[in-house]
N, C-alpha and C positions, 0 to 999 in steps of 0.2 A: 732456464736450462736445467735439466734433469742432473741431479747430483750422480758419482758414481760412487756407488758403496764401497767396493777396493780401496776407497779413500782413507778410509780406518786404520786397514792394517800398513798403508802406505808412510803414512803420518809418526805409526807405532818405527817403522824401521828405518825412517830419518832420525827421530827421536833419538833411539837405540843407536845410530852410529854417532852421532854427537856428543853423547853422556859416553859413551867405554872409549871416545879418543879424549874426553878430559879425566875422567878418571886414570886413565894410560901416562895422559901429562902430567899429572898430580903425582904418580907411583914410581915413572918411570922406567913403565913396562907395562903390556907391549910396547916396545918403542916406535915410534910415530914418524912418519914417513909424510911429506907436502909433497901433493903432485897435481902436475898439469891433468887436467881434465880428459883430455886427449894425450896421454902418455901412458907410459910401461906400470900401468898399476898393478896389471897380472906379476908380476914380477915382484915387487915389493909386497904383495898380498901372498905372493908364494917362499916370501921370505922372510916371512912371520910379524913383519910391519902391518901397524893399524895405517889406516891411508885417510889423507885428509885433503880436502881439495879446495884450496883458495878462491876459484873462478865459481864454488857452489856458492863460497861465503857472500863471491862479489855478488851473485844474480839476488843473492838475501836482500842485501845492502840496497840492489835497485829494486826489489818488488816491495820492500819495507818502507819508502823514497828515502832513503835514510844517506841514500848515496851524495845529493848535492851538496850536504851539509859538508861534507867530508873529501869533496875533489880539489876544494882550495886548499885545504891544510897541503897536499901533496904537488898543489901546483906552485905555494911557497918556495917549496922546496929545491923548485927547475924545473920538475915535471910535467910536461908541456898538455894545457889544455886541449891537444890536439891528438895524444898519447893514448890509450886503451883506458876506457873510465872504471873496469873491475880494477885495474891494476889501481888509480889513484885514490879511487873510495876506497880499496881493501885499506892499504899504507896509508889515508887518512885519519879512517877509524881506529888504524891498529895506533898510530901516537897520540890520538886523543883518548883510546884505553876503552873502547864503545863498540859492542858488538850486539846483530838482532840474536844472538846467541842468550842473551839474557833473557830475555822477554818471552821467549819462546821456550825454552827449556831450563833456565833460572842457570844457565853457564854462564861465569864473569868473563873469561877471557879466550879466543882462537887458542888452540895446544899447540903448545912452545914443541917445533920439531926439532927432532933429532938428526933428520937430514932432509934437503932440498932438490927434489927430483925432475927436471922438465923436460920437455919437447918443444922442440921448435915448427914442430910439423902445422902448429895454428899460426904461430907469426912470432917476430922477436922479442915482443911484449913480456913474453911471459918468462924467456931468459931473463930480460932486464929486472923486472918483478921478483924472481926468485933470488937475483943477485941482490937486491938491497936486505931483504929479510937475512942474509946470508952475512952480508956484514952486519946488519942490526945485532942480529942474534951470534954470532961467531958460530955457523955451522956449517959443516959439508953442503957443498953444493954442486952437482955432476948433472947429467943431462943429455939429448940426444940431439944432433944438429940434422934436422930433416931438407931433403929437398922439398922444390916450391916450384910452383907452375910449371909442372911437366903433364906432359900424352901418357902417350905408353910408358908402362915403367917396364923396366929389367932386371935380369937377372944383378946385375951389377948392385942395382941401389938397395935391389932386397940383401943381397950378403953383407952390403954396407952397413944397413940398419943393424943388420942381424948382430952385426959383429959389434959393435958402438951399445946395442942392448947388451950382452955377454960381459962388455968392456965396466959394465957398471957393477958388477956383482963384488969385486975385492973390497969398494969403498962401504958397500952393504953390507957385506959380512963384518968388516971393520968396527963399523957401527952399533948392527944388532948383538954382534958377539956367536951368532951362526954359523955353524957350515949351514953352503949353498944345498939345498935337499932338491935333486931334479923331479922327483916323481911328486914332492909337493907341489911346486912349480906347474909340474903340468896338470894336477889334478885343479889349478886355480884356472887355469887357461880353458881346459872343456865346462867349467862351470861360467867362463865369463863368455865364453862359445852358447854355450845354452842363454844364458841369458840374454843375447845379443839375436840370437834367431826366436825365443820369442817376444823381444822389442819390436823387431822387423814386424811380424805376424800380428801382434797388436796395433802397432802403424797402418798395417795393413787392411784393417775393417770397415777402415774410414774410407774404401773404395767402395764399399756398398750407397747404394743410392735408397731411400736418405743413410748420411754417415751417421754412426751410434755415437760418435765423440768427434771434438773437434782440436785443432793446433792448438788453441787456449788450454784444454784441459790435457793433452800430451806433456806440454811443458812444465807442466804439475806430478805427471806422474811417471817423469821421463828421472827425477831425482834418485830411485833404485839404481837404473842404469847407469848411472852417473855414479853414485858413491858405494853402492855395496854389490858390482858387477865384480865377479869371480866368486860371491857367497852363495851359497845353499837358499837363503832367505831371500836373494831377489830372483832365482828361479821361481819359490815356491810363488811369490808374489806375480809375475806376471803371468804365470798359468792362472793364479785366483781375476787378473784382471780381464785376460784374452776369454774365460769362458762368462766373464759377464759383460763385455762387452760382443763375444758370438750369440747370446740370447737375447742380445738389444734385436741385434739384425736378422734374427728370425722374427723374432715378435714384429719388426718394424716400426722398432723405435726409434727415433728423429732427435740428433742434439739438439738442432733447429726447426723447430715447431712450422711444418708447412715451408721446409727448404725447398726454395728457388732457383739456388744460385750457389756454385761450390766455388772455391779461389786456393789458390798454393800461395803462401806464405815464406819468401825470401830472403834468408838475412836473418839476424839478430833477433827475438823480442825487443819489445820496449816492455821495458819489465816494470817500472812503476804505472805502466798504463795498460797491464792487462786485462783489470776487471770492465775498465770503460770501454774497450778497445772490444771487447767479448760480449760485453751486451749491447754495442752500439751495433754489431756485424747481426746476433741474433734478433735485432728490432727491423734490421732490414731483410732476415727471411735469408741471410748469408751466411754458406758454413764455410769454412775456411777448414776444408779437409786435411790437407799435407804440407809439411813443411821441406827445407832442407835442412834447417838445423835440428829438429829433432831426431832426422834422420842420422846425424850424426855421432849415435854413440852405437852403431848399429855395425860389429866387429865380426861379423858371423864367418869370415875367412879363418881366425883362430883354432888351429889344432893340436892338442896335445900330441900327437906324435909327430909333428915338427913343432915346436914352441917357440923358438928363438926364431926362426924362419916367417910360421904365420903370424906372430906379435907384426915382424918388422911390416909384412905384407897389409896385414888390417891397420897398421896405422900409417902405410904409404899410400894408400887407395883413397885417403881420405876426399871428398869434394872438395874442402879447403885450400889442400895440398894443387888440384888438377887446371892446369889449362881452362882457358876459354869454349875448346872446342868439346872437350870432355862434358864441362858442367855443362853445355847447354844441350847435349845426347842425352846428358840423367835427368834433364827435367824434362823434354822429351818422354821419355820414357814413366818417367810421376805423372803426364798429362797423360798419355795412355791408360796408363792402370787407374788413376781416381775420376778420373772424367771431369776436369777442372773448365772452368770459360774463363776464367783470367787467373796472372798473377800479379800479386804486391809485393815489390820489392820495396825493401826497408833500407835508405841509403844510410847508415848507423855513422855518426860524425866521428868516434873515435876508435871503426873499428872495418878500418878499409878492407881488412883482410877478410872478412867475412860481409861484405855488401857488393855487389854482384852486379850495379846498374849504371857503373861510370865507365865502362867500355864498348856501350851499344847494344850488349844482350837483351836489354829490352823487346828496344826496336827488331831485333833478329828474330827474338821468338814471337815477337807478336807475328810479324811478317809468315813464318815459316810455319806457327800452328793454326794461325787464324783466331786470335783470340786476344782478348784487350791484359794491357798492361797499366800499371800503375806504380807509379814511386812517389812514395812520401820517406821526407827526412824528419829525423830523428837520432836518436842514440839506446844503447840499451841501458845506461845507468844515468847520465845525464840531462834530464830531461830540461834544464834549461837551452837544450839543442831542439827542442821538439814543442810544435806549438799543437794544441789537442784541438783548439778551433779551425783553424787551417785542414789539420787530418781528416776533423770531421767532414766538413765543408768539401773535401777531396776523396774522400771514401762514398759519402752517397752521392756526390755524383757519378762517381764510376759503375756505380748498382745503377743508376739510371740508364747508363750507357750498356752497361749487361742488358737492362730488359729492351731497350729499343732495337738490340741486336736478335733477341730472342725470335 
């Protein structure tokens, strides 16, 4: 698989937010903000908070496999083997005093926050998760309480959000020692707007037939989006990556070498099994164009001249968030724009909230697009949930049943 050079500066601006939020915890300034992944980061970044995101630490924890070591210490504890495994590897790692924080960038420890920020718009998990750190640590802990499985949304639940966002700012300024600065606030919101429309538009390339990149390497360089969205530097970053991945698909350049077969990818990674999992699908001539979760940091409703408004809207739109009937119109519509012949749903054992194949959707979208389906179990951090022999043994034969279809 063709490397992709944007990898460099990618790698430079993980690095970079890692070292200035321990340096921050070491000083004691900027003061350092934990937030749900899927939460009011624009908010805390427009309120002079470094932002730190536990659910990046966890995906570390399972691409490093560093996670199984560390889901018994938390399941000691009560924490139910059946519970979100970022949540049990994080609080595992974090009492055995062990983070890939070291290894990676020579950091001894996660930065001790100063306050504990979440959403519930992914699941309750992450409430729970922010509340133990919160007694561990004796710190502020506030947060947003999201609806869940809904259609349409309304006017009603955007003022909701809107208001429950607004409602967090006294405990913030408390904290940072700030007054609220609105025009800061919104000039974080258009840069996390910007950033968010060219995630989408780099997402997007991989509708070219052959794709110039695949799900494997999005979830790699989906990290900007995820930790330094509302900065200057993950703008500049994904224009550096959208114009070399737009010069693959001029040239027609192929992530997968003589691609046969494109697949959408449902659910969770399995994050200790990405590299096998990447070249087991490139040996079979399979590119696994689109995801839903990568799609999911992709906020492009955010407007600085409503802030508090569009925040609530981009993060009630979410897929996570929507009905039955919704998610299966959005992939729908991913089958349209990439030109997919099947998809893989990832049934993830400790993270119902985001696996999508235990209410029939399958079977519905096979039925209604015409096109094969698959579900293999696993988990995204506990790979003692996931057997690689079994996957394999169920992935190529599904490529067989692609070509017999063909």
């Amino acid at each position: 698989m063709k490397a992709i050079q944007a990898a460099k500066i990618m790698k430079k601006i993980m690095a970079d937010h890692f070292l200035d939020l321990d340096r921050a915890a070491k000083e004691g300034k900027p003061k350092v903000a934990w937030c749900t992944s899927v939460g009011p980061a624009e908010l805390l970044r427009g309120m002079g908070f470094l932002v730190y995101f536990p659910e990046n630490h966890g995906a570390m924890l399972g691409a490093t496999r560093m996670a199984t070591e560390f889901i018994p210490v938390a399941n000691a504890m009560g924490y139910s083997p059946e519970i979100c495994s970022y949540l049990t590897s994080d609080v595992g790692a974090f009492l055995k005093k062990t983070t890939p924080l070291t290894k990676a960038y020579g950091i001894e420890a996660v930065p001790k926050p100063d306050v504990l920020v979440f959403n519930t718009n992914q699941c309750r998990d992450v409430k729970d998760w922010f509340a133990w750190y919160a007694r561990e640590l004796q710190v502020p802990l506030v947060g947003i309480h999201s609806y869940r499985n809904i259609g349409a949304i309304t006017h009603h639940e955007i003022a909701d959000i809107a208001e429950q966002i607004k409602g967090l700012i006294p405990t913030l300024e408390a904290v940072s020692g700030e007054k609220f600065d609105l025009d800061r606030f919104k000039e974080t919101v258009r840069l996390s707007r910007d950033t968010s429309r060219l995630w989408r538009t780099v997402l997007e390339t991989a509708a070219a037939v052959p794709s110039p990149w695949t799900f494997f390497d999005a979830t790699i360089h989906m990290g900007p989006a995820v930790v330094a969205r509302g900065t200057q530097e993950a703008v500049d970053y994904y224009q550096v990556l959208l114009a070399e991945l737009e010069q693959r698909v001029k040239d027609g350049v192929a992530a997968i070498e003589g691609e046969q077969h494109r697949l959408y990818w449902e659910g969770m990674p399995i994050w200790g099994k990405l590299r096998p999992l990447s070249d087991l699908f490139e040996s079979l001539k399979t590119c696994v164009v689109a995801s839903t979760y990568c799609n999911s940091w992709i906020f492009d409703q955010l407007d600085p001249a409503e802030p508090f408004e569009s925040m609530a809207r981009a993060y009630t739109e979410l897929f996570i968030v929507r009905d039955e009937g919704f998610k299966e119109g959005y992939i729908e519509d991913c089958f349209r724009r990439f030109k997919f012949d099947g998809i893989v749903f990832h049934d993830a054992r400790t993270c119902p909230n985001n696996s999508n194949s235990r209410y029939g959707m399958p079977e519905r979208l096979a039925e209604k697009l015409g096109i094969a389906v698959l579900t293999i179990n696993g988990d995204l951090n506990d790979l003692r949930c996931y057997s690689e022999e079994q996957a394999k043994t169920q992935i190529e034969a599904f490529v067989e049943q692609l070509e017999e279809r063909r």
